[in-house]
Each structure stands twice: as structure tokens, then as C-alpha cells.
C-alpha positions in Angstrom: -0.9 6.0 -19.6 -4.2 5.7 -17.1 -5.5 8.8 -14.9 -5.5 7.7 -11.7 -7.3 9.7 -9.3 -7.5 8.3 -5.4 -6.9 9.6 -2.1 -4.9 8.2 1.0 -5.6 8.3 5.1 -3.8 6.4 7.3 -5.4 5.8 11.2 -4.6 8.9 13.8 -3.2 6.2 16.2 0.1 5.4 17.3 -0.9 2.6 19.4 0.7 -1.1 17.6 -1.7 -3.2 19.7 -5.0 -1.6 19.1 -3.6 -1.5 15.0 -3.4 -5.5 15.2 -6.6 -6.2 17.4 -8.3 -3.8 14.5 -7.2 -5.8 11.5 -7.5 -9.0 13.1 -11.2 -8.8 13.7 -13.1 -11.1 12.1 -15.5 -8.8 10.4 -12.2 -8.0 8.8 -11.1 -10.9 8.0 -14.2 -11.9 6.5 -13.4 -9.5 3.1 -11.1 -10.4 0.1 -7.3 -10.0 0.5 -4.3 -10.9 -1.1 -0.5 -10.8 -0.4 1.4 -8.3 -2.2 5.4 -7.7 -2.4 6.3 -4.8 -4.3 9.8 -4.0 -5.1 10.8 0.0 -6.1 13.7 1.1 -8.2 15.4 4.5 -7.6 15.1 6.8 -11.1 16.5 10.6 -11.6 13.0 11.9 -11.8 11.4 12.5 -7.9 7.9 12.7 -9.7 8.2 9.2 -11.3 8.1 5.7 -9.5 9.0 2.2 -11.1 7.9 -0.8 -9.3 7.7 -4.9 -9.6 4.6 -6.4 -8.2 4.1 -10.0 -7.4 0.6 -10.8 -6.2 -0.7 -13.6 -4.8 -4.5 -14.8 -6.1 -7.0 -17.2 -5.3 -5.2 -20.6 -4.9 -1.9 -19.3 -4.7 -1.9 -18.4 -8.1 0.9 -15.5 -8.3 1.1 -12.9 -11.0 3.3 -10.2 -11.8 3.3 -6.9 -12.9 5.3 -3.7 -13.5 4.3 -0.7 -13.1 5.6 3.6 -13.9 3.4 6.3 -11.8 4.1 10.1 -12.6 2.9 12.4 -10.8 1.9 13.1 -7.2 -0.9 13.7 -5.0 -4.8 13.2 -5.9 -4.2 12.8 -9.7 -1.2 10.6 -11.2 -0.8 8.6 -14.4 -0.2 4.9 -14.4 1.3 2.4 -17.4 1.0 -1.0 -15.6 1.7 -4.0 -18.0 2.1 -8.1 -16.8 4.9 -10.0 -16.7 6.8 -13.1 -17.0 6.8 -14.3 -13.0 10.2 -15.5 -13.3 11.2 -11.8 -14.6 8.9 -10.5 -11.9 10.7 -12.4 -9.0 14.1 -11.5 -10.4 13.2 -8.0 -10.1 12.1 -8.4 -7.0 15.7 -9.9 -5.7 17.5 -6.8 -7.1 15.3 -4.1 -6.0 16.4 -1.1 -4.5 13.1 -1.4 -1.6 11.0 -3.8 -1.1 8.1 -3.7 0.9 5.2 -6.6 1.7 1.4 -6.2 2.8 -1.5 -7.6 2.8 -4.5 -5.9 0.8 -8.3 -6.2 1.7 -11.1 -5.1 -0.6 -13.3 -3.9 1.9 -16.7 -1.5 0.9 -14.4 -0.1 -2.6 -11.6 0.6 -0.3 -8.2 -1.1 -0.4 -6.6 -1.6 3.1 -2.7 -2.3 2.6 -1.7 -3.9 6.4 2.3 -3.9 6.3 4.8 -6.9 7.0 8.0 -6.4 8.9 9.7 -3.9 9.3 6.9 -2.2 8.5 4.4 -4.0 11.0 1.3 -1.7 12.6 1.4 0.8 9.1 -2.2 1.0 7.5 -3.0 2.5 4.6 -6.0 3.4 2.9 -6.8 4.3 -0.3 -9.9 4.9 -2.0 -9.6 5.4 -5.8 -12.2 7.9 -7.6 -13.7 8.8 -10.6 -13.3 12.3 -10.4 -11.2 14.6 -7.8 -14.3 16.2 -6.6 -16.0 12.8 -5.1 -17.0 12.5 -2.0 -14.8 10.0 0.2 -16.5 8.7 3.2 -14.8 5.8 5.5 -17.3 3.1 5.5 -18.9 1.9 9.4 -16.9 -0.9 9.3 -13.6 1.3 8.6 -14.0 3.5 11.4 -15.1 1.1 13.8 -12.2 -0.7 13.5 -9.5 1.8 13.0 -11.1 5.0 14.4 -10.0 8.5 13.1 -8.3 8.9 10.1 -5.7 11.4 8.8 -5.5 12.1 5.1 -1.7 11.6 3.5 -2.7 11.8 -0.1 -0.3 14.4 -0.4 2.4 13.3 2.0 2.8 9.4 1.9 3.2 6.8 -1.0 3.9 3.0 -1.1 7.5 4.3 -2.3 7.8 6.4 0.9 6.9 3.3 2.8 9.0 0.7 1.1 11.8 3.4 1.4 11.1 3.4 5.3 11.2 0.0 4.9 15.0 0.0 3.7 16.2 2.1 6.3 14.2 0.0 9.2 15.4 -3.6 8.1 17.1 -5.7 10.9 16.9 -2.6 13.4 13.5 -4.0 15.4 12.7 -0.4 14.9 9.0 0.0 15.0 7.5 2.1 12.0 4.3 3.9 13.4 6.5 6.7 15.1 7.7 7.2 11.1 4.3 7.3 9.5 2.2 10.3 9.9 
């Protein structure tokens, strides 16, 4: 298994319109993105995760991958290995939660903007060499999405596509949840 080592914020505000006037700026827009369905699997152990990821590459070209995280917090492990897509949509269909964002590459930062039910969630994540690096929002970042809170500790993509179980087909929104 990899060392991972990254840290999480997610914007201070609750405010869904000033969330989607941020992330559709066009300074924004500008960077690399990609859409990205994950699909998570309950397991006995609350410090492990299993997930199916289908992403989706320059022209449309989609690729999947599963992935088993242990740990929690700053520092986790990660076995990651690609699949068949046909296996990796199939897993998808009989996930437990599935959750769908978009991901810019913006400055070494990865912004994950949610799709329904989770619409107006941000996350931010910032992966490091050592725990000990500095993490600084870049310009850009803070412009757009003002100040942040850090949930490194406190909020996961499982977290979220679990949120996103319990939300589905309510019209519920999801900022009120995230914090």
C-alpha cells in the first residue's frame, strides 16, 4: 500500500448561490477537470474504505479503478489498481453509495464540486509530501471561495457519498450537513 498524506477544507459558507457563482467563474473554469462517480461499499472495519471509481478523461475516454484506504485523518494508506470498465460500471450499479463530482486541478489542489443531492458541497484537498508542509490556499482559491475550514479530520468522500444516500429524492439541500 501507498502513504498518502493530504489535508481537507471545505468553504466557511453556507450560502448555495455564492458556492455556484464561485465555481462557475471562468477563471475557474479555465483549469483541468474531469467527472468522477465513485461508488463506496460498507466493510466491518470503520477505519477502512472500498470504493469503484469511473473517471472520465480527455475525449470522453473513461477509466476505472478500485481503490482500499486505511486509516484516517492526515496520513492513510492507499492500494488503488485499474479495472475492466465494464467491471467498474457494474460496481457502480450495486454500490451501497454513490456519489458524483466534478474535479479541477487548480495550483496542485483538487477541487471536488458535488452533483445532486449533494449540489453546493466543495471540497478541497491538497495532498503532501510530508505532514509538516505548509498548506496555503492559492489567490485564486480564496478569491473565489473565501474562508476555509479544515475537515481533514472530520469529513471524507465516504462521509459525503453516505450523505448522499440518505439525501437522494428528498430535494434536501446538503450544505446545512457539511461542516
Amino acid at each position: 500500500m501507498a502513504k498518502e498524506i493530504e489535508r481537507r477544507f471545505t468553504p466557511i459558507t453556507k450560502d448555495h448561490a455564492q458556492l455556484i457563482i464561485a465555481y462557475m467563474n471562468p477563471q475557474f473554469l479555465k483549469y483541468q477537470h474531469q467527472l468522477i462517480v465513485q461508488g463506496y461499499f460498507e466493510v466491518s472495519d470503520p477505519t477502512r474504505s472500498f470504493r469503484v471509481r469511473i473517471k472520465s478523461g480527455a475525449g470522453d475516454k473513461q477509466k476505472a479503478f478500485l481503490t482500499v484506504k486505511s486509516g484516517k485523518g492526515l496520513i492513510r494508506e492507499e492500494l488503488e489498481k485499474e479495472i475492466d470498465l465494464e467491471m467498474g460500471n457494474t460496481l457502480i450499479d450495486i454500490s451501497h453509495h454513490i456519489v458524483a463530482k466534478t474535479r479541477f486541478y487548480v495550483e496542485g489542489w483538487e477541487i471536488d464540486v458535488f452533483h445532486e443531492p449533494l449540489n453546493g458541497v466543495v471540497l478541497m484537498e491538497k495532498e503532501m509530501s510530508t505532514p509538516n508542509e505548509l498548506v496555503e490556499l492559492p489567490p485564486l482559491l480564496k478569491s473565489l471561495f473565501g474562508e476555509v475550514k479544515e475537515v481533514t479530520n472530520s469529513l471524507s468522500n465516504f462521509h459525503l457519498a453516505r450523505l448522499a444516500t440518505d439525501l437522494k429524492g428528498f430535494n434536501i439541500p446538503a450544505l446545512p450537513f457539511v461542516s
